[in-house]
C-alpha positions in Angstrom: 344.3 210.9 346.7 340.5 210.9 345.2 342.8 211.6 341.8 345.2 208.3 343.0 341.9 206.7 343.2 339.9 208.0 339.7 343.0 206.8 338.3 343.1 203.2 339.0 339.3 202.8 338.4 340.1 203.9 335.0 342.4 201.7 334.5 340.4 198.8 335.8 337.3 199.8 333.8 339.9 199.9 330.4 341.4 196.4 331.5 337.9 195.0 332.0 337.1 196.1 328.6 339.8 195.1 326.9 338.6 191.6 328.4 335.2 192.5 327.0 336.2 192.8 323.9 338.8 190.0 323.5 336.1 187.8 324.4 333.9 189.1 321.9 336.6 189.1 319.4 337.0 185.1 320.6 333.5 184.4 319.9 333.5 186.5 316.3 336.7 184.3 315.3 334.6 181.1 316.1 331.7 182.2 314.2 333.4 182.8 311.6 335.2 179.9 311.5 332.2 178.2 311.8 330.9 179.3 308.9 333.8 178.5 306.8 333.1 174.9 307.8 330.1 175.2 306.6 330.6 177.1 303.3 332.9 174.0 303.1 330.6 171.2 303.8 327.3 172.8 302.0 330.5 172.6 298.7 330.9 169.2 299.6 327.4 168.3 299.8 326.3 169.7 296.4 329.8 167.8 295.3 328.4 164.9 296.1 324.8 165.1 295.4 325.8 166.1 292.2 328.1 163.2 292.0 324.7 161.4 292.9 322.9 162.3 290.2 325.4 161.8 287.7 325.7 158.4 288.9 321.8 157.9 288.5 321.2 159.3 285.2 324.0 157.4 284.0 322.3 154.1 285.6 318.6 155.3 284.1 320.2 155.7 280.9 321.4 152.0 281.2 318.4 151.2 281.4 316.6 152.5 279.2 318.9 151.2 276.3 318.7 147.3 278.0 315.1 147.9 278.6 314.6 149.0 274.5 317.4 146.3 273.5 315.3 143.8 275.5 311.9 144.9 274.0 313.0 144.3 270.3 314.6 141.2 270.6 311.8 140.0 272.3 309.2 141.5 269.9 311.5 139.2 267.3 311.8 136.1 269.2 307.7 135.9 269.3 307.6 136.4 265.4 310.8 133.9 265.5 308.9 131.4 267.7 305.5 131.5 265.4 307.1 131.1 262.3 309.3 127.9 263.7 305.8 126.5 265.3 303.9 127.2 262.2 307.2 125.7 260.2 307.2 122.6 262.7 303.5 121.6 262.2 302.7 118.4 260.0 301.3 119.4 256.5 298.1 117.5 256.7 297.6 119.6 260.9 298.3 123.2 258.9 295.2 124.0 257.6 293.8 128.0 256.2 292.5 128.4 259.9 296.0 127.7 261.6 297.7 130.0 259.3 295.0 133.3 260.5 295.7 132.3 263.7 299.7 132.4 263.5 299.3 135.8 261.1 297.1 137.3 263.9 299.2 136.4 266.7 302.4 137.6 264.4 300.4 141.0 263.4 299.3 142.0 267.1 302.5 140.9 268.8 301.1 138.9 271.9 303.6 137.5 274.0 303.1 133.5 274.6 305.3 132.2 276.7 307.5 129.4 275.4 306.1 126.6 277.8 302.7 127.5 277.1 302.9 127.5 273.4 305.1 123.9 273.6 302.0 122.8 276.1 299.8 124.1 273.3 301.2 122.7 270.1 301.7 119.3 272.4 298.2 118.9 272.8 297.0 120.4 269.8 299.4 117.1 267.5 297.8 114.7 269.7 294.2 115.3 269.1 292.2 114.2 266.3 292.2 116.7 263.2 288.2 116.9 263.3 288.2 118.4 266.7 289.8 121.4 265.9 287.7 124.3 267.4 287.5 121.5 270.6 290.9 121.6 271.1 291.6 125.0 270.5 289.0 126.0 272.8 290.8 123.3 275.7 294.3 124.4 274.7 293.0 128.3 275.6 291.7 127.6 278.8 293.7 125.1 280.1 297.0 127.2 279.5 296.7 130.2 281.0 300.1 132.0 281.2 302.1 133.1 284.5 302.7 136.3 285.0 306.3 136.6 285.6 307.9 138.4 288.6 308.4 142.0 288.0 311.9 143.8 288.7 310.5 145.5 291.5 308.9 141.9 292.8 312.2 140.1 292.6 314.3 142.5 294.4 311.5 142.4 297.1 311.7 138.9 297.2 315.6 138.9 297.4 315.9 141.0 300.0 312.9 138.9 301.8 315.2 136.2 301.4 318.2 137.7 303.1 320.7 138.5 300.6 322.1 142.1 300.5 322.6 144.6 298.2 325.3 144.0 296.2 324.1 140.4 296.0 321.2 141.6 294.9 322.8 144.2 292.4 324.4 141.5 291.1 321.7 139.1 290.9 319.5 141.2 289.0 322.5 143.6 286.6 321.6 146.8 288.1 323.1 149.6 290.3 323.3 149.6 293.9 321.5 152.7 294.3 318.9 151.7 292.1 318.8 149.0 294.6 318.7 151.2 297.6 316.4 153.3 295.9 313.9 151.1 295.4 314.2 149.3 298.2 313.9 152.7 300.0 310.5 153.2 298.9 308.5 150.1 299.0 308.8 150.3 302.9 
C-alpha cells in the first residue's frame, strides 16, 4: 500500500512538471516571438529613417542648386539694373562722378533694391544739377532699404497665420519636411 501510494505521488509530481515546463515552454515561445516583432520593427524603422534621409538630402540638394541658381541671377540682375540706370540717365545728369559711383556699386556687388534705386534715380532727375553731393547725401538717408523677410521668417509668419503645411510647402516651393523641420525647432 505505502508502494500504491509512492506511486501516485510520482506520478503527480511528473504531471505537475510536465505543467511546469509547458508553461515555461509557453512563455519561451512568446519571448521569442516577441523578439521577432521586434527584429522586424527595428528593420522597419531603419527602413524608414533611411527612407528619411534620402528624402532630405535629396530636398537639401534642391536647395542648394535653387539657392546657387538664385545667387547668380541675382548677382546679374544688380549689374543688369546699373548699367540700365546708368544707360537711362540724361547726358548732361551723367557726369565722371556718377560713372565711379555706378562702377563701384558694379565692382562690390551691393544689392539695391529695385524701389529704392527707382526712389533714388526719381529724386536724384528732379533736383538741380549743382546740388549734386546735396542730393546724393538726401537720396542716402532718406532710402534706407527693407530688409526682406527671411525663409525661416515667412514660414513663421504663415503658420502664425493659420495655414498648414502643405499650404505652406507650397507657398514657399519647399518640402514638407523641411517644413516640419523647421517648424519643429523654432518652438
Amino acid at each position: 500500500m505505502l508502494t500504491t501510494i509512492f506511486i501516485i505521488l510520482l506520478i503527480i509530481s511528473q504531471l505537475f512538471c510536465f505543467y511546469i515546463i509547458a508553461l515555461l515552454n509557453a512563455k519561451v515561445a512568446k519571448f521569442k516571438d516577441l523578439e521577432i516583432r521586434q527584429e522586424r520593427m527595428m528593420r522597419e524603422m531603419e527602413e524608414s529613417i533611411s527612407l528619411y534621409l534620402v528624402e532630405i538630402r535629396e530636398e537639401n540638394d534642391r536647395l542648394i542648386n535653387e539657392l546657387s541658381q538664385g545667387m547668380s541671377t541675382k548677382q546679374e540682375r544688380k549689374i543688369e539694373d546699373t548699367a540700365i540706370n546708368h544707360v537711362e540717365q540724361p547726358k548732361s545728369v551723367a557726369n565722371d562722378e556718377n560713372i565711379n559711383s555706378i562702377e563701384h556699386l558694379v565692382e562690390q556687388k551691393v544689392f539695391v533694391p529695385k524701389a529704392v534705386a527707382r526712389n533714388a534715380y526719381n529724386k536724384y532727375k528732379t533736383q538741380p544739377n549743382s546740388d549734386d553731393q546735396e542730393a546724393s547725401k538726401s537720396i542716402s538717408i532718406d532710402t534706407e532699404p527693407e530688409a526682406p523677410l527671411t525663409f525661416e521668417q515667412q514660414v513663421i509668419k504663415l503658420h502664425n497665420e493659420g495655414k498648414n503645411i502643405e499650404e505652406i510647402a507650397k507657398l514657399t516651393n519647399k518640402g514638407k519636411t523641411e517644413i516640419e523641420l523647421l517648424l519643429k525647432f523654432q518652438v
